[in-house]
DRENKE-786287 format. One record per residue: residue in three letters; x, y, z of N, C-alpha, C, CB in turn. Coordinates in steps of 0.1 Angstrom, whole numbers, plus 5000, padded with zeros to 4 digits. Glycine has a CB too. Example, Ala and Ser with C-alpha at 12.3 -4.5 7.8 and 13.67 -1.06 7.14 Angstrom:
2
ALA513249435078512349555078513249675078511349555090SER512849785071513749895071512950005079514149945057
//
This chain:
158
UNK420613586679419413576671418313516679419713496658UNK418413406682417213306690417813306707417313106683UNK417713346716418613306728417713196739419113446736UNK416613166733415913056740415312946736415213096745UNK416212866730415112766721414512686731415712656709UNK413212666727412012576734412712436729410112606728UNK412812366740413212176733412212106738414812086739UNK411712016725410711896733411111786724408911926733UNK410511716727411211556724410511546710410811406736UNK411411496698410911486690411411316683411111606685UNK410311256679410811126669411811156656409511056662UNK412311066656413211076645412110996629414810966651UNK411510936630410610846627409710966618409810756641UNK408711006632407611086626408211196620406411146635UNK409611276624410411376613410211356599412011356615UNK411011236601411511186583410111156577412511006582UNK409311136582408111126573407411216568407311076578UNK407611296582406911486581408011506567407611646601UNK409111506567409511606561409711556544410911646568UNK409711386543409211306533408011386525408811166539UNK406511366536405911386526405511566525404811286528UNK405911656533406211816532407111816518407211896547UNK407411766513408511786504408911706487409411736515UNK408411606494408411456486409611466477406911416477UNK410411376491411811336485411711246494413111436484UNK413111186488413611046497414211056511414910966489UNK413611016522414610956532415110876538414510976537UNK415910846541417010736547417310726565418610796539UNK416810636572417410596583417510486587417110646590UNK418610426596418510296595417810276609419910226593UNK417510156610416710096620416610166636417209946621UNK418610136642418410266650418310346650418710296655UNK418210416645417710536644416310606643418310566637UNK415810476629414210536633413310536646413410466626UNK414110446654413210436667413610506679413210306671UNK414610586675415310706682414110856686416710756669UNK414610856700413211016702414811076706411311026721UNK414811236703415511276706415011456715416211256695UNK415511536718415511656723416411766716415811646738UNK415311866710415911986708414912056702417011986701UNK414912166698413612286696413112216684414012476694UNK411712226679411012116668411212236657409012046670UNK410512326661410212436651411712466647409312576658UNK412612496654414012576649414612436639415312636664UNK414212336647414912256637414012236623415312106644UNK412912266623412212206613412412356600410412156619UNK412512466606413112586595414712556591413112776603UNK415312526599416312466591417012376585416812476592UNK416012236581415512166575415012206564415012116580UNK413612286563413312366555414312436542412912436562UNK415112556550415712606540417012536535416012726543UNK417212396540418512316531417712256518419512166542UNK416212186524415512136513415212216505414412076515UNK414512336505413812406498415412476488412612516509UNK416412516495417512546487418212416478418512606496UNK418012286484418112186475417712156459417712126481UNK416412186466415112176451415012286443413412176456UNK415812396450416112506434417112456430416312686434UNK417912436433419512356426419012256418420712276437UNK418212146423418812036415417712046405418911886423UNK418411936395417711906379416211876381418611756370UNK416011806392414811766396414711786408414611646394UNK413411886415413111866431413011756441412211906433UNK412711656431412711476436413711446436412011366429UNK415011486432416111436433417111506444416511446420UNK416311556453416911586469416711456475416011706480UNK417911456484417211326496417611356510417811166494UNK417411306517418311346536418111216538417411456551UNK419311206545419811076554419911136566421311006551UNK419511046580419511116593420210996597418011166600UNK421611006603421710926613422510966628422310806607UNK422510896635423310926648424510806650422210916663UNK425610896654426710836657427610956667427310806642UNK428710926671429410986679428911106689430211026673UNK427411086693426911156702426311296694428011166712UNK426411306681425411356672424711336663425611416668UNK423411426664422511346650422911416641420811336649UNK422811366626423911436615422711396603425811346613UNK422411556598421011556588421811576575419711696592UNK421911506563422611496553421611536542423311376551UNK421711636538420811646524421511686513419711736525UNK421311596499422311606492420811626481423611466493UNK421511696468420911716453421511726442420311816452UNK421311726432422611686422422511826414422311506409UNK422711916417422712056410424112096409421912156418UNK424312256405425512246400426712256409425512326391UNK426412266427426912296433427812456441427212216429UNK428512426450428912556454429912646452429012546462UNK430212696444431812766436432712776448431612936427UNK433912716452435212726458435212866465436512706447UNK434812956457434613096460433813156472434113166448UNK432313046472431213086478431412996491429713066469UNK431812926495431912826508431312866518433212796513UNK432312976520432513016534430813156534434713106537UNK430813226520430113316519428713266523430413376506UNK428213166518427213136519426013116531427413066513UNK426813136543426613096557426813236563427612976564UNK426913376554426713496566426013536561427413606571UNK424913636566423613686570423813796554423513776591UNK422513776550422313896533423513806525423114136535UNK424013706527424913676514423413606504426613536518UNK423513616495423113546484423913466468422413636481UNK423513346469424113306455423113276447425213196455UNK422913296438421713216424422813136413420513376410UNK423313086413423612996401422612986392424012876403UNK423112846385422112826373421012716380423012756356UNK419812786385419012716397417812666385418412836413UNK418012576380416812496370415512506379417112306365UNK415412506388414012516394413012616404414012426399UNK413812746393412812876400411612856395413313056397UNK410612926401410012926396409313006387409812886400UNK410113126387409613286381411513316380408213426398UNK412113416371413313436372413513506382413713486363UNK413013566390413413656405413513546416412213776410UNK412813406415412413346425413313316442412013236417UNK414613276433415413246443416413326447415813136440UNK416313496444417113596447416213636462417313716434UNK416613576470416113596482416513696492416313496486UNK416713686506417213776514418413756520416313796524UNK419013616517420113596520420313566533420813676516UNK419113516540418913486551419013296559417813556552UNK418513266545418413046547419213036557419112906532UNK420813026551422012926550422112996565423412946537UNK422513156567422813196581421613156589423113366581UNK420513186595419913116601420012946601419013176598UNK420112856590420812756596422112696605420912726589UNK422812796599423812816609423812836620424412886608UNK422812946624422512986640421612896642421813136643UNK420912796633420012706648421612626655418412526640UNK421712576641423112456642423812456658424712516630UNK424012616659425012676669424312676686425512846663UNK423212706677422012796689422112626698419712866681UNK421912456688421812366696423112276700420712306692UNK424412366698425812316701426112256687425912206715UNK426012306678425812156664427112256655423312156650UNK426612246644427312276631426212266621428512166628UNK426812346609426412316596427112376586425112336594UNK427712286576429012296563428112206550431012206568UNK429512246544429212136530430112086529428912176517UNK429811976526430111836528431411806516428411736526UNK430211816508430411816490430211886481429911736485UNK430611946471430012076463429411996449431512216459UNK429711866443429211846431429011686434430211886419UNK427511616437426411696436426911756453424611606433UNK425611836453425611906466425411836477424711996467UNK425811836489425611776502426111886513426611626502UNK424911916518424911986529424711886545423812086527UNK425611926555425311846567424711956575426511776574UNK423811866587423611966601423811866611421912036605UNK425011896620424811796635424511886644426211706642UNK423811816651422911876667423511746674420611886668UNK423911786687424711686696423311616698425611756711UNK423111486701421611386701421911406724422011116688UNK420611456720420111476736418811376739419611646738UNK419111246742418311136740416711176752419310966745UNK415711156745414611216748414711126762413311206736UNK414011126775413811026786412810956786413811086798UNK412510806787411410766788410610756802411610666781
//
């Protein structure tokens, strides 16, 4: 899909804020981490960021009631975004991560009834950044929802 991602150093700091106030939900990092610069493509990571949030905020009861935790540990940074919606049916797990799958549950926050019958493209292109930067991306938890992304942490050089 992508076979060249551009990487430049990005804060962990100015992220969480970018994506705080793009979004306006809660974020979470602890101290090391906020002061953490890391390396890997901005843009690819920031669409798939995007479509965990933006798929968050049709699920849950409240779009404010998404949050992401970013931290680093075992030599990856690990993006947690969790929402209290109705979650992922046992059935859909695995489905949800190949290319044209689509699921709509009971998504309280379309915004038109067609809204979130999409192309079925989010979840798989998350997946392919995930991969594209050696990473991953699963679920975590299905009720509420918690989606992870790790990208191996490629510490920016000062």
């Amino acid at each position: 899909l992508i076979s060249d991602p551009q990487k430049t150093t990005i804060s962990m700091a100015t992220l969480a804020a970018d994506v705080k106030i793009k979004f306006n939900i809660s974020t979470q990092l602890d101290d090391n981490t906020r002061a953490l610069t890391f390396v890997a493509d901005a843009l690819l990571l920031e669409i798939a960021l995007d479509n965990l949030i933006s798929n968050g905020q049709t699920f849950a009861t409240d779009p404010k009631k998404v949050s992401l935790r970013i931290s680093v540990g075992d030599g990856l940074v690990t993006f947690l975004i969790e929402d209290d919606g109705p979650g992922v049916p046992d059935e859909y797990l695995d489905k949800i991560w190949e290319k044209f799958s689509t699921y709509s549950n009971h998504a309280p926050n379309k915004q038109k009834p067609s809204s979130h019958q999409g192309f079925g493209l989010g979840l798989y292109l998350v997946k392919c950044i995930a991969e594209i930067h050696g990473g991953s991306a699963r679920v975590v938890h299905q009720q509420p929802s918690l989606f992870e992304l790790q990208i191996p942490l490629v510490e920016a050089k000062v």
